[in-house]
C-alpha positions, -999 to 999 in steps of 0.1 A, spaced: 171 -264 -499 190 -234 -508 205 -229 -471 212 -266 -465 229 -262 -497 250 -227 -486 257 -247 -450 272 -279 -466 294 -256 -490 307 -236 -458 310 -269 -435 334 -282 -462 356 -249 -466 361 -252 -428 379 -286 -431 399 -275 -461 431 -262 -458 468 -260 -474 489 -260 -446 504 -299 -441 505 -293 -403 477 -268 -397 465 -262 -364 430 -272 -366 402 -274 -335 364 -286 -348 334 -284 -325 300 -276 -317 289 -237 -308 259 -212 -302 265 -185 -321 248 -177 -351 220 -201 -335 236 -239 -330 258 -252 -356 293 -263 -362 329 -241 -355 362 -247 -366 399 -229 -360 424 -231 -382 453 -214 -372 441 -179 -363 404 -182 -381 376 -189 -359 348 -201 -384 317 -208 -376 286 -223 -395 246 -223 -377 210 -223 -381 209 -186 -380 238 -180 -402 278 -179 -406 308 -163 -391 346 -159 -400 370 -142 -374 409 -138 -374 424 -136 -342 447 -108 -341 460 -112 -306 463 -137 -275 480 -150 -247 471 -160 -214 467 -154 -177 501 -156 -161 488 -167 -128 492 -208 -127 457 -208 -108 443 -197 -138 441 -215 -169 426 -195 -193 438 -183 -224 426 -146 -240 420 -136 -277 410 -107 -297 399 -105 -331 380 -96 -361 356 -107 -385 321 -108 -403 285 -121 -398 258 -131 -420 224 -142 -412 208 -167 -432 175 -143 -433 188 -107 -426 213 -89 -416 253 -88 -422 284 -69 -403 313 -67 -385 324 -75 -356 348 -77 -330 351 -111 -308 365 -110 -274 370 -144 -255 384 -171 -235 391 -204 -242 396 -229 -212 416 -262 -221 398 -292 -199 408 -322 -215 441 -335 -235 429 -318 -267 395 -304 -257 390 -267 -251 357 -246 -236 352 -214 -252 328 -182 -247 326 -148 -262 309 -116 -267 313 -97 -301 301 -60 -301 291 -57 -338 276 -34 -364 250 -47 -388 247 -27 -424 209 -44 -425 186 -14 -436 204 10 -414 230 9 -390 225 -6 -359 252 -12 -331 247 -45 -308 268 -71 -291 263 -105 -295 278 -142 -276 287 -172 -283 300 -208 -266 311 -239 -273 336 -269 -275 364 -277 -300 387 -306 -299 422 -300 -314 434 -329 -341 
């Protein structure tokens, strides 16, 4: 009860905002296990069975060549696992736009968990947003 509870409390942060025009994407991801992600702006969010996840992007672009249509990003953020474990992290990914409004995306996130001791690992995730 208690994490169904802490998962519908974080699914409705994602979809609140105070920008008017507010660049949000909402989809579905594995990342911390399956759940839902959202990007507002420059935060990647993200809300699963295993746990919860908030990035800022810090930086992207994309490919210049015209035969490729991915787009890059860096960032930063945090991870908490529903059980154990909680860190930092670093996402690096790419998103590829496929539909009017849709976007792929995939990352991997070298990250340092402050569990019971440090440990250093690197972690992945993919999924699909659609932009409103």
């Amino acid at each position: 009860m208690k994490k169904t509870l802490i998962g519908l409390t974080c699914f409705t942060a994602l979809f609140t905002t105070t920008a008017v025009n507010a660049d949000i994407k909402a989809g579905f991801a594995f990342d911390q296990g399956f759940g839902i992600t959202a990007q507002f702006e420059n935060i990647n969010t993200f809300v699963g069975n295993d746990g919860v996840s908030l990035d800022y992007i810090f930086k992207q672009g994309s490919f210049s060549q015209d035969d490729m249509p991915f787009n890059w990003y860096v960032g930063g953020g945090a991870f908490a696992g529903w059980d154990d474990g909680y860190g930092v992290r670093l996402p690096l990914g790419v998103t590829l736009p496929f539909a009017h409004q849709w976007e792929l995306y995939g990352q991997v996130a070298p990250d340092l968990d402050f569990d019971d001791s440090f440990k250093f690992g690197v972690g992945a995730a993919l999924g699909v947003r659609y932009a409103f």
